[in-house]
C-alpha positions in Angstrom: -6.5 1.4 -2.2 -8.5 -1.7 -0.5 -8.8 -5.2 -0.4 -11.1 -7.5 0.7 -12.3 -11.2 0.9 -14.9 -13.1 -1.0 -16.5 -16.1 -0.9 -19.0 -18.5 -3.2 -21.9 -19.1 -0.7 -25.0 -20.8 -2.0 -23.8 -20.8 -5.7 -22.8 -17.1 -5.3 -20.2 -14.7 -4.7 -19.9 -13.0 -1.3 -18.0 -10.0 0.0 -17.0 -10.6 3.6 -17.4 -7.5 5.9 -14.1 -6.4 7.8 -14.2 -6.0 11.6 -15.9 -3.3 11.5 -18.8 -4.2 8.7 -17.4 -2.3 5.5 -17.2 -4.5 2.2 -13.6 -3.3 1.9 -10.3 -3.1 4.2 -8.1 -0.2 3.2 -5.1 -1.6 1.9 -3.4 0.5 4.3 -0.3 -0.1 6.9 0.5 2.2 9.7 3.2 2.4 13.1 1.4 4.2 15.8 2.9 6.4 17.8 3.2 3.0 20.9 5.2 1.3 17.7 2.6 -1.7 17.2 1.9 -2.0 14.0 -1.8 -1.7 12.4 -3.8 -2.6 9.0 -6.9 -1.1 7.4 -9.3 0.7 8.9 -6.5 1.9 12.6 -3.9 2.3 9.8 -6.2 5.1 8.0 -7.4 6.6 10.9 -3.8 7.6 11.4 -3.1 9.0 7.9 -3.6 12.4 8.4 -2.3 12.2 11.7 0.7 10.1 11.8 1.8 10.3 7.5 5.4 9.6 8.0 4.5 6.0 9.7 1.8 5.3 7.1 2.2 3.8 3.9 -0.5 3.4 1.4 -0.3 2.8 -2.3 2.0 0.2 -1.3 0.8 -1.7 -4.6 2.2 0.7 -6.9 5.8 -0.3 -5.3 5.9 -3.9 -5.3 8.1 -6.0 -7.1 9.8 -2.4 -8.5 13.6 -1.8 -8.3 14.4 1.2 -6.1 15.2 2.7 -8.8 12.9 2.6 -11.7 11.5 5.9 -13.1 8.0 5.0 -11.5 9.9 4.0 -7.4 11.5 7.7 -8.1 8.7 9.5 -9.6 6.5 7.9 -6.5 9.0 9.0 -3.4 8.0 12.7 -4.0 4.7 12.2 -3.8 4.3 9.9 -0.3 5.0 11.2 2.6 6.7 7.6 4.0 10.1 6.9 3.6 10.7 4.7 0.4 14.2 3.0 0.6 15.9 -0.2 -1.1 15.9 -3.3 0.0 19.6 -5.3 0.3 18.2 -7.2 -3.3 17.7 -3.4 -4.9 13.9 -3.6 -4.7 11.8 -0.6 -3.2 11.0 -0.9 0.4 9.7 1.1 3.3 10.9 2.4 6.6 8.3 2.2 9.4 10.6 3.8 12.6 13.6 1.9 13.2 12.4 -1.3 10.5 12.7 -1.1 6.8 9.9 -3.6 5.5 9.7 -5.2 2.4 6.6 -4.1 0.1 6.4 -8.0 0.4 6.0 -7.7 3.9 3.6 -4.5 3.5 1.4 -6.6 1.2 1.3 -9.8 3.4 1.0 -7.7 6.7 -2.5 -6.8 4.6 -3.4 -10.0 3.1 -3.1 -11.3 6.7 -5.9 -8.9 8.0 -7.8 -10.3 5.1 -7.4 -14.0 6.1 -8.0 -13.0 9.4 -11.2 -11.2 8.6 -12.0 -14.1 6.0 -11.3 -16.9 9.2 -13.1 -14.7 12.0 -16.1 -14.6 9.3 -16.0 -18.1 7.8 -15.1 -19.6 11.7 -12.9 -21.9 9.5 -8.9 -21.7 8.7 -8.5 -20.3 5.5 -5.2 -21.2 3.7 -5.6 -21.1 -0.3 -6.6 -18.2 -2.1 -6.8 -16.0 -5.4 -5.5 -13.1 -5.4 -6.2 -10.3 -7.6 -3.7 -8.0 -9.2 -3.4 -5.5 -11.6 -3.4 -5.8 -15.5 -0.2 -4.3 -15.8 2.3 -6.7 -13.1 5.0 -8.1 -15.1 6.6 -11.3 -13.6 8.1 -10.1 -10.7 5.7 -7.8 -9.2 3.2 -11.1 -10.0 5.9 -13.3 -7.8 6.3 -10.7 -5.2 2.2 -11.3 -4.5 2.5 -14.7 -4.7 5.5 -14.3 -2.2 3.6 -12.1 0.1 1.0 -14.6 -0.1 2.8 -17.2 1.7 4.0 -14.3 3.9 0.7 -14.0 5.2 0.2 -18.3 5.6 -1.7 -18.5 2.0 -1.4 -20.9 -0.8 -1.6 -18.6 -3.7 -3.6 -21.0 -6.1 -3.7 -18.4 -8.8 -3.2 -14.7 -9.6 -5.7 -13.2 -11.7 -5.7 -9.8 -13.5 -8.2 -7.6 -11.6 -10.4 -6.6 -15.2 -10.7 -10.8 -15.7 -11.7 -11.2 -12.0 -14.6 -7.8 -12.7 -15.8 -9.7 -15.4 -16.1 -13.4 -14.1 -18.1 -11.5 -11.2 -20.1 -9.4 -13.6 -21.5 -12.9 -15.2 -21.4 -14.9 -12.7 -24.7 -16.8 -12.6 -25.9 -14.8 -15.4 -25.9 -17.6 -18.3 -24.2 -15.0 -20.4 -22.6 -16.7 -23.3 -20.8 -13.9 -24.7 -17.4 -11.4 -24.6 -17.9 -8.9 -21.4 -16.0 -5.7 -22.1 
């Protein structure tokens, strides 16, 4: 649903604000009505408005063949055109362009970096990313794929629950399991 950036600042973790000061960025992607293309917080404003040219939930997609129970399952319940990709894969069709959930994904992880840069006034190039528990292997490559999409060395992908936890007892000299 969002994404967002963080950062170890004086021996502790930090959320960077988006642009416009929320602790999140929706993971959102949206073709206005001019046919630029805009992430997060424009993207959502146009959800109700604009739902054809708006895909969210694009993480539930990625890395899945066209189709898969869950890709067929999913097309009845978005409003944007899900199509495959020449390789098979689900994709999405934003006006005349069919995009890649790669694509989708990096076109969001960019906004993060950018956020990220704009925040840190430094180029940021190597990340960790965060996924759910339940990617196989491909839908893991596919992140790691639209990670250089977006200019990032993916250093490692981490299952979202491990990354809760590390956060949860970070700087807490916890010596223990965290459930």
């Amino acid at each position: 649903t969002n994404s967002c950036a963080a950062v170890v600042k004086d021996g502790r973790p930090y959320v960077i604000p988006s642009r416009e000061g929320y602790n999140t960025v929706p993971s959102i992607v949206a073709l206005t009505s001019r046919h630029n293309i805009v992430v997060g917080h424009l993207a959502r404003s146009q959800l109700l408005t604009n739902p054809k040219s708006t895909v969210y939930g694009a993480k539930r997609l990625v890395g899945r063949p066209f189709e898969s129970d869950v890709v067929q399952e999913i097309r009845s319940k978005f409003a944007y055109e899900i199509v495959a990709d020449p390789n098979g894969l689900a994709a999405v069709r934003l006006g005349q362009e069919t995009l890649s959930l790669e694509q989708v994904s990096a076109l969001i992880l960019r906004e993060v970096k950018e956020v990220a840069q704009n925040h840190l006034c430094e180029e940021v190039n190597r990340a960790v990313i965060t996924v759910p528990a339940y990617y196989n292997e491909r839908q893991r490559a596919a992140v790691r794929n639209a990670g250089a999409l977006a200019g990032l060395h993916v250093e490692r992908i981490l299952n979202e629950p491990t990354a809760a936890a590390l956060a949860y007892a970070f700087g807490r000299n916890l010596n223990q399991r965290v459930l």
